[in-house]
C-alpha positions as CSV (number, residue, x, y, z in Angstrom):
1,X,31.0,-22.9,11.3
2,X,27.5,-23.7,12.7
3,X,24.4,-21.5,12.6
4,X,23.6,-20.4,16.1
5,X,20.1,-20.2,17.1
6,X,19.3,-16.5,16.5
7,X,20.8,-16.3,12.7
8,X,18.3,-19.1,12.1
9,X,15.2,-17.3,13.6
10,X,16.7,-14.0,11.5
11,X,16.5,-15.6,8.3
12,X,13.7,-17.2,9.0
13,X,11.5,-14.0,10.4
14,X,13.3,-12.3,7.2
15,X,12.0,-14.7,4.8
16,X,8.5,-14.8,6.6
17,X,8.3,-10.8,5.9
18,X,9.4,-11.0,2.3
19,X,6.7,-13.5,1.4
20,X,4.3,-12.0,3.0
21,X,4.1,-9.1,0.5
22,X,0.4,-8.2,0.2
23,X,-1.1,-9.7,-3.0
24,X,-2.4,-5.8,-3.8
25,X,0.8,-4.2,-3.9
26,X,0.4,-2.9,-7.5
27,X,1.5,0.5,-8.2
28,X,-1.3,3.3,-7.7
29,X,-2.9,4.6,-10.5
30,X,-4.1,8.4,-10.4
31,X,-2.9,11.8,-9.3
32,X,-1.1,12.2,-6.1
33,X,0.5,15.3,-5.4
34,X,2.1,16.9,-2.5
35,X,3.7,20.4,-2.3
36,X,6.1,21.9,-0.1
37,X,4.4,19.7,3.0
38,X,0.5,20.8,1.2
39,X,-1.9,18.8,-1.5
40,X,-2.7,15.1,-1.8
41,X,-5.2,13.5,-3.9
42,X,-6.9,9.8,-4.4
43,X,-5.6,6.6,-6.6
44,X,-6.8,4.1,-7.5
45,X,-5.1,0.4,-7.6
46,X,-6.1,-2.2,-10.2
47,X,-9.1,-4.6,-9.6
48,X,-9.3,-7.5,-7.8
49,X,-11.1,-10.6,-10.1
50,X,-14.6,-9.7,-8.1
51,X,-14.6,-6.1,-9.7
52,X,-13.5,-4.5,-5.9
53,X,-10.3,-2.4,-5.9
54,X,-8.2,-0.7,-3.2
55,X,-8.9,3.5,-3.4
56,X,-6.8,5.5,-1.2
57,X,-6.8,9.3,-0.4
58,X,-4.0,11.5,0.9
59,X,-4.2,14.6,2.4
60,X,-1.3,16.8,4.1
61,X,-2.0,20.3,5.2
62,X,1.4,22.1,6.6
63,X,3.1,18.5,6.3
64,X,0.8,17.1,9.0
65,X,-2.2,14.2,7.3
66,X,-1.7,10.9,5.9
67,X,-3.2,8.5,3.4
68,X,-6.4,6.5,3.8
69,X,-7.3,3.2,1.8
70,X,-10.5,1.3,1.6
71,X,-12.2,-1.7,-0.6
72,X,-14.5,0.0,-3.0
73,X,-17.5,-2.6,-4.2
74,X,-17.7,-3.1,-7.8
75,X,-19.2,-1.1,-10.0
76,X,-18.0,1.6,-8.9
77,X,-16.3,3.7,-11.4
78,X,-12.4,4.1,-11.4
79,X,-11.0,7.5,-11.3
């Protein structure tokens, strides 16, 4: 049985998304908490080799809010 056309470009897009896994997907370190739909908090992930590291902040208030990240320059000190 021959491969038709669009199992090809499936395996293909699916093996473009797996190795495209961000570099900075390390688990978050710091207190993250939400409640019954309230709460949040801000982690930290590990530093990049230039002393910059991924922060991120959640927030949820009656189940509505999100999560924020941003590069933080180094030097600046880890929760």
């Amino acid at each position: 049985m021959k491969p038709t056309a669009a199992a090809a470009a499936a395996l293909l897009t699916v093996g473009g998304i797996a190795a495209a896994a961000p570099a900075s997907a390390q688990p978050c370190v710091g207190p993250n908490t939400v409640i019954a739909g309230h709460g949040g908090g801000r982690c930290d992930h590990p530093p990049d080799p230039d002393g910059s590291f991924i922060r991120c902040d959640t927030m949820y208030v009656f189940g509505v809010g999100g999560t924020n990240c941003y590069r933080v320059p180094p030097g600046t000190p880890h929760m």
